[in-house]
C-alpha positions in Angstrom: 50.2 38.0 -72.8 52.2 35.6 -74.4 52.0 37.6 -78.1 55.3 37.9 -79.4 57.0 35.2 -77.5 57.7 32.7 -80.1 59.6 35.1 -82.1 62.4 35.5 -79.3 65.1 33.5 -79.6 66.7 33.4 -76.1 65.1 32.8 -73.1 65.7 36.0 -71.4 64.2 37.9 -74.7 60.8 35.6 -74.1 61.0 35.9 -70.4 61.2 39.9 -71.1 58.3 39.8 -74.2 56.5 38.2 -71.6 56.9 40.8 -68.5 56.7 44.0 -71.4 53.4 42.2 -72.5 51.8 41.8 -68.9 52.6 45.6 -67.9 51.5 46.7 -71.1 47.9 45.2 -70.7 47.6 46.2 -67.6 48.2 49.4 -67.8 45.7 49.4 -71.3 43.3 47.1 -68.7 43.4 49.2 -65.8 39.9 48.1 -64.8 40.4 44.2 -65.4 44.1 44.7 -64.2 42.4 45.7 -60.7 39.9 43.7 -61.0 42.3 40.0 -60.9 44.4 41.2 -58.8 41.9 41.9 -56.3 40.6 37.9 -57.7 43.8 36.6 -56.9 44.1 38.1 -53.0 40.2 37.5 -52.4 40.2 34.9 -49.2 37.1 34.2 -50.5 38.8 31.9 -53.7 39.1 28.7 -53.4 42.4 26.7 -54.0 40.7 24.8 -56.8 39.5 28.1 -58.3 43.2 29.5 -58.2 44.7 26.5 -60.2 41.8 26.6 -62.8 42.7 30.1 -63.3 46.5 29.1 -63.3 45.7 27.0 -66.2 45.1 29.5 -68.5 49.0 30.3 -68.4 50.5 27.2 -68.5 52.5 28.9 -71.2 54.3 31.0 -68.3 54.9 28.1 -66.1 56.1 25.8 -69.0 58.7 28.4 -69.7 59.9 28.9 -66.7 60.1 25.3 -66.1 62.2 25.7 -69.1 64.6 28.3 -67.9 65.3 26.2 -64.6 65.7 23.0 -66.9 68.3 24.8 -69.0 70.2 26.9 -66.5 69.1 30.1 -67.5 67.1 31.0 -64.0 68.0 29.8 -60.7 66.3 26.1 -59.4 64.0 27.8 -57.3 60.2 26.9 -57.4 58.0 27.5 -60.3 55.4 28.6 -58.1 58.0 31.1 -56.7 59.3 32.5 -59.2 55.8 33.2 -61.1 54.7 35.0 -58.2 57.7 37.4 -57.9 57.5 37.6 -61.9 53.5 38.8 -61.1 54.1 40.8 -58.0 57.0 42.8 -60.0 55.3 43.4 -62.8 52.1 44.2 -60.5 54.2 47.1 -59.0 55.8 48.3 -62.4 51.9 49.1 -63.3 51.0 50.7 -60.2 54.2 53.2 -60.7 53.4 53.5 -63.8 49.9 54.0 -63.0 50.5 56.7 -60.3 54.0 58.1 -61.6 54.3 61.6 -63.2 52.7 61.5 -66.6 56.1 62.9 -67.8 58.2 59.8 -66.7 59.7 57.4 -69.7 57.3 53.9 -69.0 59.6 52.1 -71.6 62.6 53.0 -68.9 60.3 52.0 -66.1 59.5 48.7 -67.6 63.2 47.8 -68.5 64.5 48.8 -65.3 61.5 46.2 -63.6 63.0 43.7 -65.8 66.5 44.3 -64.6 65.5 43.7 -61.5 63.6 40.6 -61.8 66.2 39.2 -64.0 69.0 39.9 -61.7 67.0 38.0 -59.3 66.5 34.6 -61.5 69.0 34.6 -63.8 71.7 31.3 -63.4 74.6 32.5 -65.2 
């Protein structure tokens, strides 16, 4: 998810490599895109399994720790603000998913990220 990142050079353009990354695979993934987000709602996973999973994108969280730091997203929790970032880009995959074949996904995924950004964004 976090290919391309490095290249960016403002935090909005990594934030928005990052969220064009994530819809991209899932909508490549379908099957393991379904599959953790059924992992992640499972009542049946432990706290401790969560945050073991979590580690694998400390990348994601170290960013948006980043953004907060510098001013470039609102103070609100980390642990907020990833999960809006997931559950946004969760439903950008299930339009995408079950839109019209026809419809423009790059417009789709832009217009997610407007929304998002609007949402975080300090200045």
């Amino acid at each position: 998810m976090g290919n391309g990142i490095e290249i960016e050079s403002s935090f909005q353009d990594k934030l928005k490599r990052l969220w064009s990354n994530l819809i991209k695979w899932g909508i490549d993934n379908q099957e393991e895109f379904l599959f953790v987000d059924q992992f992640c709602s499972s009542p049946y996973i432990t706290k401790f399994t969560r945050e073991e999973v979590m580690k694998e994108y400390v990348f994601l969280r170290n960013l948006v720790n980043e953004g907060i730091k510098t001013g470039e997203i609102k103070d609100f929790s980390p642990e907020l603000t990833i999960s809006m970032f997931y559950q946004g880009s969760r439903a950008v995959v299930n339009l995408i998913l079950n839109s019209d074949p026809s419809q423009d996904k790059n417009e789709l995924i832009e217009d997610g990220f407007q929304i998002i950004w609007r949402g975080l964004a300090g200045k």
